[in-house]
C-alpha positions in Angstrom: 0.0 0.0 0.0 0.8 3.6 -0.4 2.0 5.5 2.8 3.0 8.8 3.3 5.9 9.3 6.2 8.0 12.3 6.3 11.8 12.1 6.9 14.7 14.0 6.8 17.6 12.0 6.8 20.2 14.9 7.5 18.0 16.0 10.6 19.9 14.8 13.5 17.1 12.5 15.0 17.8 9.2 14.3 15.6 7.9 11.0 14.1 4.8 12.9 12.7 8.0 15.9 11.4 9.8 13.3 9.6 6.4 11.5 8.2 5.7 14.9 7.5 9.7 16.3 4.8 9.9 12.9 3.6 6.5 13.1 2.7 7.4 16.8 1.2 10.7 15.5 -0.8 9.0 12.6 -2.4 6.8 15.3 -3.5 9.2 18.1 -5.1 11.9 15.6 -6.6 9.0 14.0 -5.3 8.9 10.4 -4.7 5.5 11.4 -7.8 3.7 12.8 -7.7 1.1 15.1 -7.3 -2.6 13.4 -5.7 -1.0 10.5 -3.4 -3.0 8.7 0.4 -1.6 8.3 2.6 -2.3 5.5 5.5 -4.8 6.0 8.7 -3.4 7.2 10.6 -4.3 3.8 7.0 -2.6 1.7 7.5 0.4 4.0 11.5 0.6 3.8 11.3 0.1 -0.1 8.8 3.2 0.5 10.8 5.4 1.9 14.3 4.5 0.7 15.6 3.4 3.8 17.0 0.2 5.3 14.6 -2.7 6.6 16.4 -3.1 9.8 15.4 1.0 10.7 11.9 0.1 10.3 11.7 -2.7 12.1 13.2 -1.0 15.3 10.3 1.9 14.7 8.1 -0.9 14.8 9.1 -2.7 17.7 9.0 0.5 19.9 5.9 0.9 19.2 4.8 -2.7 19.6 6.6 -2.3 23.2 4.3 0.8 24.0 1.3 -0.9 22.9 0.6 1.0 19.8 0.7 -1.9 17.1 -0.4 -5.6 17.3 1.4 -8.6 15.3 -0.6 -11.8 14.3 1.7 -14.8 12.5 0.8 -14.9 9.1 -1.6 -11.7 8.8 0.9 -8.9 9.4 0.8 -5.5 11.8 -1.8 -3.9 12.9 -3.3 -0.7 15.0 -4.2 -1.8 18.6 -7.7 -2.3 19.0 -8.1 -1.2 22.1 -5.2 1.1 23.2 -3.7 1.8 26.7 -5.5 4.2 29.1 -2.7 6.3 29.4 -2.7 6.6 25.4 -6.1 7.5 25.5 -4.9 10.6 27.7 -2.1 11.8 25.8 -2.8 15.3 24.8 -4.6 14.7 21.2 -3.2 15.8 18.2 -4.5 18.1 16.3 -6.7 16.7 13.4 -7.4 18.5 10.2 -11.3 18.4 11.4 -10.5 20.4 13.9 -8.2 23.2 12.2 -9.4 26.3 11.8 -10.7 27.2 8.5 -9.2 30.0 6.6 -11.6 32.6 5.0 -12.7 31.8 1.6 -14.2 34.2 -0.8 -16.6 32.5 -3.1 -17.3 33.8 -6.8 -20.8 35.0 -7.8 -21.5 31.8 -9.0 -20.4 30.1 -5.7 -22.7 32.2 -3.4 -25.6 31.3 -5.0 -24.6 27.5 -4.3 -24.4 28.5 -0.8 -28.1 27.8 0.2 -28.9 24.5 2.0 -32.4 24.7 0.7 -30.9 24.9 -3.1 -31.6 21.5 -4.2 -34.5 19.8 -3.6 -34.3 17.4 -0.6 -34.7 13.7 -0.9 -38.3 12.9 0.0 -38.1 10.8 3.1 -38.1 7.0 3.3 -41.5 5.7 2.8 -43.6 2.8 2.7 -45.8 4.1 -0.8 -43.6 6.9 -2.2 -45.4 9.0 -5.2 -42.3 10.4 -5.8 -41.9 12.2 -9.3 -39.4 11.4 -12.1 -38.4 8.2 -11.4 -39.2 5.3 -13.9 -40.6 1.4 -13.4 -37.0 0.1 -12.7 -37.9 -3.6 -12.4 -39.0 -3.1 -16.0 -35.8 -2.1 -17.5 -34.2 -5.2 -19.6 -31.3 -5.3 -17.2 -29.8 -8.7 -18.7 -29.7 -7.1 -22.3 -28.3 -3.9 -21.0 -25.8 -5.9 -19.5 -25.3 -8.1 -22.7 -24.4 -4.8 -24.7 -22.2 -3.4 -22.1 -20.4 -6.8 -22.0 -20.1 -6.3 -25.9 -17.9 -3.1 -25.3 -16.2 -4.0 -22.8 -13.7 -6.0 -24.5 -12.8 -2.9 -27.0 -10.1 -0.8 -25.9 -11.6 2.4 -27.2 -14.0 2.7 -24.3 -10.9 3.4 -22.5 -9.6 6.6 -24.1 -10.3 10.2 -24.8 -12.3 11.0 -28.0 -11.3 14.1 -30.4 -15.3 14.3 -30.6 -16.5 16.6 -28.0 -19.9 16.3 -29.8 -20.2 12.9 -28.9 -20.4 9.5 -30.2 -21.3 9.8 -33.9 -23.3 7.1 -34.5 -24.9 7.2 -31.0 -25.8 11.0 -32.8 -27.1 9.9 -35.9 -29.3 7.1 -34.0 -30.5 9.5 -32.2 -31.6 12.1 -35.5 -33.3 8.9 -36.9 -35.0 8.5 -33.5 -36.0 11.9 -33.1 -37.3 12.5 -36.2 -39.5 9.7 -36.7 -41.1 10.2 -33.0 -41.1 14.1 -32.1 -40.6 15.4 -35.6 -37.5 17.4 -34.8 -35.6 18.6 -38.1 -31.4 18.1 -37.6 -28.3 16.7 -38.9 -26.3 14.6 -36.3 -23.8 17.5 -36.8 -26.3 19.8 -34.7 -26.3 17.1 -31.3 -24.2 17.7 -28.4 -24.3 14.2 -26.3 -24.1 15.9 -22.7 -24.4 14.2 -19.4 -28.4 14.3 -18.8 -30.9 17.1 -19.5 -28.9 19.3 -16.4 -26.1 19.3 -17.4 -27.7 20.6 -20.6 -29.1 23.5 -18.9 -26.0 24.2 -17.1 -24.2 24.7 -20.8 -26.8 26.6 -22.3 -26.7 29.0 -19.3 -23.4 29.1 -19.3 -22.9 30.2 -23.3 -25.6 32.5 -23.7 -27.0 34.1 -20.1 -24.6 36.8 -18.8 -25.4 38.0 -15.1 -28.5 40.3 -15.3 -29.8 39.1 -18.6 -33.7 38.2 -18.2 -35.1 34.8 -18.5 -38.5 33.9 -19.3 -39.6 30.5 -17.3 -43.2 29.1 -16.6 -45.4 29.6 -13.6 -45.3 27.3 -12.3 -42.2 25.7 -13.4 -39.7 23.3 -13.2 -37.1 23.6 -10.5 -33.9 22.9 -11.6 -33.7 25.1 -14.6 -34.3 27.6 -12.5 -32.1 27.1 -10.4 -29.2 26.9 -13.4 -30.4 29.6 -14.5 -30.2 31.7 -10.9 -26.7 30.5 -10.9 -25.4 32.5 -13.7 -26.8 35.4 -12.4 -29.8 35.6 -14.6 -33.5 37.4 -13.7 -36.1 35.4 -14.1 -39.7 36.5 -15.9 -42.1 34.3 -14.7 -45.1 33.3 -17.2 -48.6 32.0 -16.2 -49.6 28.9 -17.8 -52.9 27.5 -18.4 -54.5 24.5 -19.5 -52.8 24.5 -23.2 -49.7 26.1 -21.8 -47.5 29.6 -21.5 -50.1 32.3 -21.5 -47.9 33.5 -25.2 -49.7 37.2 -25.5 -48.0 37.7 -21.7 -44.6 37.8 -23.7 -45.8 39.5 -26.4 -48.2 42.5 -25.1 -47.5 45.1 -21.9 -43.9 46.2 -20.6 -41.7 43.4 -20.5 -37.6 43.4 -19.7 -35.5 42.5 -22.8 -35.9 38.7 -22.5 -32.8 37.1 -23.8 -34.0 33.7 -23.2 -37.7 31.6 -22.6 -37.6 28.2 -21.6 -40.5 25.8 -21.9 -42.1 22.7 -21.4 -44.6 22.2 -24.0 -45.2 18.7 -24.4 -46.2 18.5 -20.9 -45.6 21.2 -18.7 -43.7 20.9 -15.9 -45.8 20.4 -13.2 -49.1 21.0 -14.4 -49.2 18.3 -16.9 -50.5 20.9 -19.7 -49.7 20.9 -23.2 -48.9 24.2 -25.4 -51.4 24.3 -27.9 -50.6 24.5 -31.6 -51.4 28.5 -32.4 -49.5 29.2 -28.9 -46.4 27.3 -30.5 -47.0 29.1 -33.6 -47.3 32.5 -31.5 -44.0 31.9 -29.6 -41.8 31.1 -32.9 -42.8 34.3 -34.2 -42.6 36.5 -31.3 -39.2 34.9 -31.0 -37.7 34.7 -34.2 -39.3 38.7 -34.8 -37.3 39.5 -31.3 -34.6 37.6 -31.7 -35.5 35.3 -28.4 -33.8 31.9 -28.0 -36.2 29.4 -26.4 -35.0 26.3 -24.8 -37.5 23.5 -25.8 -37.5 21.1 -22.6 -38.9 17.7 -23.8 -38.2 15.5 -20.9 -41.0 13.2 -20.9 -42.7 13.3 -23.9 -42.7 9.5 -25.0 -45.2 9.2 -22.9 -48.6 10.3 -24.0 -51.9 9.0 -23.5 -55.2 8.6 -26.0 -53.9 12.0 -28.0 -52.0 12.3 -30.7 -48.6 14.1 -30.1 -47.9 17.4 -31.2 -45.4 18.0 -33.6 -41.6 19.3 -31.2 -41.6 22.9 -31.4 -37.9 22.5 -32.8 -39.6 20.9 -36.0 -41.9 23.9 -36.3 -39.0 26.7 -36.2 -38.5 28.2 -39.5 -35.9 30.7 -37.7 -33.1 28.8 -35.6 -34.7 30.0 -32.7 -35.2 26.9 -30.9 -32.3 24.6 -28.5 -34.3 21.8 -27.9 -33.4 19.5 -24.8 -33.6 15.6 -24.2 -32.6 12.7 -22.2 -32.7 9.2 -21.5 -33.2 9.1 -17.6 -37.0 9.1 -17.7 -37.2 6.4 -21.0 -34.1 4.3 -19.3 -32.8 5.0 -16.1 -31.6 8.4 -14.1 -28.0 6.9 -13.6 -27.5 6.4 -17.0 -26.8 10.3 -17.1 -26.7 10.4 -21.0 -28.6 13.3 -22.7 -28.7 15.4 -25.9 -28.7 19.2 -27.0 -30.2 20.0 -30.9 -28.5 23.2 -31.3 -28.9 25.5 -34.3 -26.4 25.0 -36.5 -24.6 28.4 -35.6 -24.3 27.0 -31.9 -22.7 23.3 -32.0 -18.8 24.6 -32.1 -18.9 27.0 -29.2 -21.0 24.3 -27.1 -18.4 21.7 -28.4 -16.1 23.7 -26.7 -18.2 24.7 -23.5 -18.6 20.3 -23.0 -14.9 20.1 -23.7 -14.1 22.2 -20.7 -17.1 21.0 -18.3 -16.0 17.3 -18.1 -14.1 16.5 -21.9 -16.3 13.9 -22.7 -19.8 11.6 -21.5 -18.3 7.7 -21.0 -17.8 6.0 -24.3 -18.9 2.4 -23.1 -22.6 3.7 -22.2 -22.9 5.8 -25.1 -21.6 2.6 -27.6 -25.0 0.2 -25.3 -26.7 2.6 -26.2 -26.5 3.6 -29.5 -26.6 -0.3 -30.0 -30.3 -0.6 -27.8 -31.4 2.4 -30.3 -30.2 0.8 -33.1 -31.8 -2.6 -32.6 -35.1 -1.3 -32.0 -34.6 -2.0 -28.0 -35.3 1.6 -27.3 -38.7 2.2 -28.8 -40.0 -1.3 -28.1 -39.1 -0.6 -24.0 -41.1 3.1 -24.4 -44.5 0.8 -26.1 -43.8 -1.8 -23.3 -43.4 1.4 -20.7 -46.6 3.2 -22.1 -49.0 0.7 -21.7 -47.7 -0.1 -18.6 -47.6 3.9 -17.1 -51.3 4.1 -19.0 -52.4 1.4 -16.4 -51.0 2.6 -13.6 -52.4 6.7 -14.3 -55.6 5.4 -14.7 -55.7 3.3 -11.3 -54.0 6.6 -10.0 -56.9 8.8 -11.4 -59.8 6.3 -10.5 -58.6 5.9 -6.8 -58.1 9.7 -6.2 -62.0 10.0 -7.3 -63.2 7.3 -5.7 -61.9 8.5 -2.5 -62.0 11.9 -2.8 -64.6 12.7 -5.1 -65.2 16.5 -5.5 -62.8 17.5 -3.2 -59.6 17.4 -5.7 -58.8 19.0 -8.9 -56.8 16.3 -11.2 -54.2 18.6 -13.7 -52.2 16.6 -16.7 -53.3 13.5 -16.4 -53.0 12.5 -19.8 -49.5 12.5 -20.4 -45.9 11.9 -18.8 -45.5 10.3 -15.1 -46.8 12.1 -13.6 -50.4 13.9 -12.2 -50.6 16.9 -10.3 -53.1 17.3 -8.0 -55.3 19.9 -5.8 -56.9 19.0 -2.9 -59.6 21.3 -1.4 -58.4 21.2 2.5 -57.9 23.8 4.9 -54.6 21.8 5.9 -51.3 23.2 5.0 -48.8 21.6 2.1 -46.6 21.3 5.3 -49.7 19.3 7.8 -50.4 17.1 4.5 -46.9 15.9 4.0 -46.5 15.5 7.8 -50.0 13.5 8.4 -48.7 11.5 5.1 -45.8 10.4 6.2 -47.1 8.9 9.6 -49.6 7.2 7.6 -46.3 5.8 5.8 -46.6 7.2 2.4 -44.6 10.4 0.7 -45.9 12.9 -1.5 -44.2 16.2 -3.0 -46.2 19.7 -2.5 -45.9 21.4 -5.5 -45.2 25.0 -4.0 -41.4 25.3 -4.9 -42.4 24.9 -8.0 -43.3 28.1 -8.2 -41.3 31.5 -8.5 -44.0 33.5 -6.7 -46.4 32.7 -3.7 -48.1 29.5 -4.2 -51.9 28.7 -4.3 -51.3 25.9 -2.1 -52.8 22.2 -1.7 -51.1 21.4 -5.5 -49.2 18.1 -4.8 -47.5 16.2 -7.8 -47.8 12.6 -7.4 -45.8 10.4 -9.5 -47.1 6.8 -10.3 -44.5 5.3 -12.9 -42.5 2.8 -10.4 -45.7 2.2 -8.4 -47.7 -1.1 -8.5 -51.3 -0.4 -9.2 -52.0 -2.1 -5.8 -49.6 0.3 -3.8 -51.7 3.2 -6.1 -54.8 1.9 -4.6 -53.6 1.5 -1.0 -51.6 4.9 -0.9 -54.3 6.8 -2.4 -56.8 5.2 0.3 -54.4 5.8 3.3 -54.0 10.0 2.1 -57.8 10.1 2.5 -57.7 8.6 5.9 -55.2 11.6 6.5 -56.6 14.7 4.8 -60.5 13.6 4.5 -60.6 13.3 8.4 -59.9 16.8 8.8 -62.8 18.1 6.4 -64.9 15.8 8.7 -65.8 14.0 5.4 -66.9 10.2 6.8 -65.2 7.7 4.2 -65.2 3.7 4.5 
C-alpha cells in the first residue's frame, strides 16, 4: 500500500525516531484507525528509501508501547483497544479540527451557498409518489448488460475522443430516433451528447445568459432550470400557464424586460401536466424569431402520452433557428445512466463543443456505444410501447382511486400524459400538515409549492405513479384520505 511518512535523513534525530514519532502521530489523531493493517517493514523501507532493519526497530517500539499488534501470518496492525494512558495523551491536532481560513466565493459560488438549493430527498416511505423516477424492475437489465459486456472488450472505451460532440453514430441514432417520433428537423452534426438534460441546462446558461440578462420561465415551473439559470446570475420572468400552456400574449403585449432567453415545457408542462397548444407554438416562434429570443424546448418526458396524438416538437416547427431543444434518457431508461442530448442551431454546436470540452471532456464511451446499439436494434422504442402501456395502467388506477376516494374535493391537472399527475386537494390543511399527516400514515408525497417563483396557491401536490404497483396506487391513495378527508370531517369507508 501507499503510505506517506516524512523524513529528513540529514535531521539529526535518528531515521528509525522519526519512522516511529509519525507513526505514533498518525495513530493518536486517527489517520490511522484502530485494526488497520500496516505495511510490511521491507514494503515500508522500499517506500521510503531506507533500510529494513530502521523500520523494524520503529516498529518494535511501538509494539513495546502498545501502539501496534502482530498476528503470524496476517501482518501488523493498530491496537484495537489502546492503553489508558494513550487514550490521555494530549490529542493531536486533526485536520477536522483546524481552523478554517476565509474563503471568498465567486458570484456563482454564493448562489450555491443555500442548503435549501436542491431539492431534498423525500423521506423514506412505505408508498412513495415520488416524481421522475421510472418502473426500474421493467428495465431489460440482462440485455443492458449483454451490450455493455459487448464493449467492454474494446479498448476504445478506455480513451479520450477528439469528438467533443459525442459518439457519432450514437448521434445519428438519435436524429433517426427523433425525427420519426417528435418530428424534430437536424443533422447529427447539430447534437451535443451531454451528461443528462442538467447538465444541458448548465451549458446553455453558461454560453448564452450573462449576469442580469432576463429569463422567461413558466409559472409554475420546473425547479432545476431555474435554479441553473439563478446561478449565472440571470433574472427570471415568470409566465402564467394555463390549461394549453404559457399564457404567449404575456410575452408579447404590456412592458416586459428584454428577454434574452424563454424556456419551456410544452409537451407537458412541468408540473401541471399541460400541453402548449398549436397556435401558442405558432405564437411563440414568431414572437421569438421577430425579437430575436432563443427558447430552450425542454422535452423530458414526452414518449409518454396518452389517448392524444402528439404534437409535432416545437424545434420541427421553427423556420428561424430560434429553438435549442433539450432531451434525455433518464426518464425512458434509467436516471443513472446520465446520457442526454442538445439539438442546437447550426450556428451554436462549435462553441457548445467547446463549452462540453471544458465541463467534463467527454460523456463515458462504453454507455454511449449500449446505447446507441439498444437504439439501433429497435430495443429503445420497443421498451417506451412496453413502458406506455404499462404507465397508462397505472395513471388510470391513479386517477380512479383519487375520485373514488376523494370525489369533489380534488382537482386532477395533466393526467393524460408523462408520469406524472398533479393534483389539488380542497383542505384547509397546510402543504406542510399534509406531508407530515402522510408520512405517519407511511406514504410520501411532494407539494408542488417550490415549483413556483412567486407565492403559491397551495394544496397542489405532484404525485408520481411510474414505479408504483397499481396495488400500492390503490392503497396509498386510500391511506391520504384517511389523512386529509378526516380533517374536512368527510366520513369515508
Amino acid at each position: 500500500m501507499d503510505f506517506v511518512i516524512s523524513i529528513d535523513s540529514k535531521a539529526a534525530l535518528p531515521l528509525h525516531r522519526q519512522v516511529y514519532a509519525e507513526l505514533r502521530q498518525a495513530i493518536l489523531s486517527g489517520r490511522l484507525t484502530p485494526g488497520e493493517k500496516l505495511p510490511s517493514t521491507r514494503a515500508l523501507a522500499q517506500l521510503l528509501g531506507i533500510s529494513r532493519a530502521t523500520v523494524t526497530q520503529s516498529y518494535e517500539m511501538l509494539l513495546s508501547e502498545g501502539y501496534l499488534e502482530t498476528f503470524v501470518g496476517s501482518g501488523t496492525f493498530v491496537c484495537r483497544q489502546l492503553p489508558d494512558e494513550l487514550l490521555n495523551t494530549a490529542p493531536i491536532q486533526s485536520k477536522s479540527q483546524r481552523t478554517d481560513c476565509a474563503i471568498s466565493l465567486s458570484a456563482y459560488g454564493e448562489s450555491l451557498n443555500n442548503r435549501a438549493f436542491f431539492r431534498l430527498s423525500e423521506a423514506d416511505a412505505e408508498i412513495s409518489f415520488s416524481y421522475g423516477r421510472p418502473a426500474f424492475e421493467q428495465f431489460p437489465i440482462d440485455l443492458w448488460r449483454k451490450l455493455l459486456s459487448r464493449h467492454c472488450r474494446s479498448p476504445y472505451v478506455l480513451d479520450y475522443t477528439n469528438d467533443s460532440l459525442g459518439y457519432q453514430p450514437l448521434r445519428e441514432a438519435i436524429a433517426s430516433y427523433l425525427s420519426r417520433s417528435r418530428a424534430v428537423l437536424c443533422t447529427p452534426a447539430q447534437i451535443i451528447i451531454v451528461g443528462g438534460s442538467q447538465q444541458g441546462l448548465d451549458l446553455i446558461t453558461r454560453v448564452l445568459i450573462d449576469r442580469g440578462d432576463w429569463v422567461a420561465v413558466e409559472e409554475p415551473g420546473y425547479l432545476g432550470a431555474r435554479r441553473a439559470f439563478l446561478s449565472q446570475g440571470a433574472s427570471l420572468f415568470p409566465v402564467s400557464v394555463d390549461q394549453s400552456g404559457l399564457i404567449v400574449n404575456k410575452l408579447t403585449t404590456g412592458i416586459i424586460p428584454n428577454i434574452k432567453l424563454v424556456y419551456v415545457t410544452p409537451s407537458h408542462q412541468f408540473p401541471t401536466g399541460a400541453t402548449l397548444s398549436l397556435p401558442r407554438r405558432l405564437e411563440l416562434l414568431a414572437w421569438a424569431q421577430k425579437s430575436g429570443v432563443i427558447i430552450i424546448e425542454d422535452d423530458y418526458d414526452s414518449e409518454y402520452r396518452y389517448g392524444k396524438r402528439p404534437i409535432p416538437a416545437l424545434q420541427g416547427l421553427d423556420q428561424g433557428n430560434s429553438v435549442i431543444y433539450v432531451g434525455t434518457f433518464s426518464k425512458v431508461l434509467f436516471p443513472a445512466l446520465r446520457l442526454g442530448y442538445l439539438v442546437l442551431p447550426e450556428n451554436l454546436v462549435s462553441i457548445f463543443a467547446r463549452a462540453k470540452w471544458l465541463a467534463d471532456r467527454q460523456c463515458s464511451l462504453l454507455e454511449q456505444y449500449a446505447l446507441t446499439d439498444f437504439i439501433t436494434e429497435g430495443h429503445l422504442e420497443r421498451h417506451i410501447r412496453r413502458m406506455r402501456s404499462l404507465y397508462d395502467r397505472r395513471r388510470q388506477t391513479l386517477v380512479q382511486s383519487l375520485f373514488s376516494y376523494f370525489g369533489e374535493q380534488i382537482e386532477i391537472l395533466g393526467e393524460n400524459a408523462g408520469m406524472h399527475l398533479m393534483v389539488k386537494f380542497h383542505t384547509e390543511l397546510s402543504d406542510h400538515e399534509i406531508v407530515q399527516r402522510a408520512a405517519v400514515a407511511g406514504v410520501s408525497i411532494g407539494a408542488a409549492y417550490p415549483q413556483y417563483l412567486k407565492d403559491s396557491p397551495g394544496s397542489e401536490f405532484i404525485l408520481g405513479y411510474a414505479e408504483l404497483t397499481e396495488q400500492k396506487i390503490q392503497e396509498g391513495v386510500r391511506r391520504l384520505a384517511q389523512v386529509i378527508l378526516i380533517h374536512n370531517s368527510i366520513r369515508f369507508s
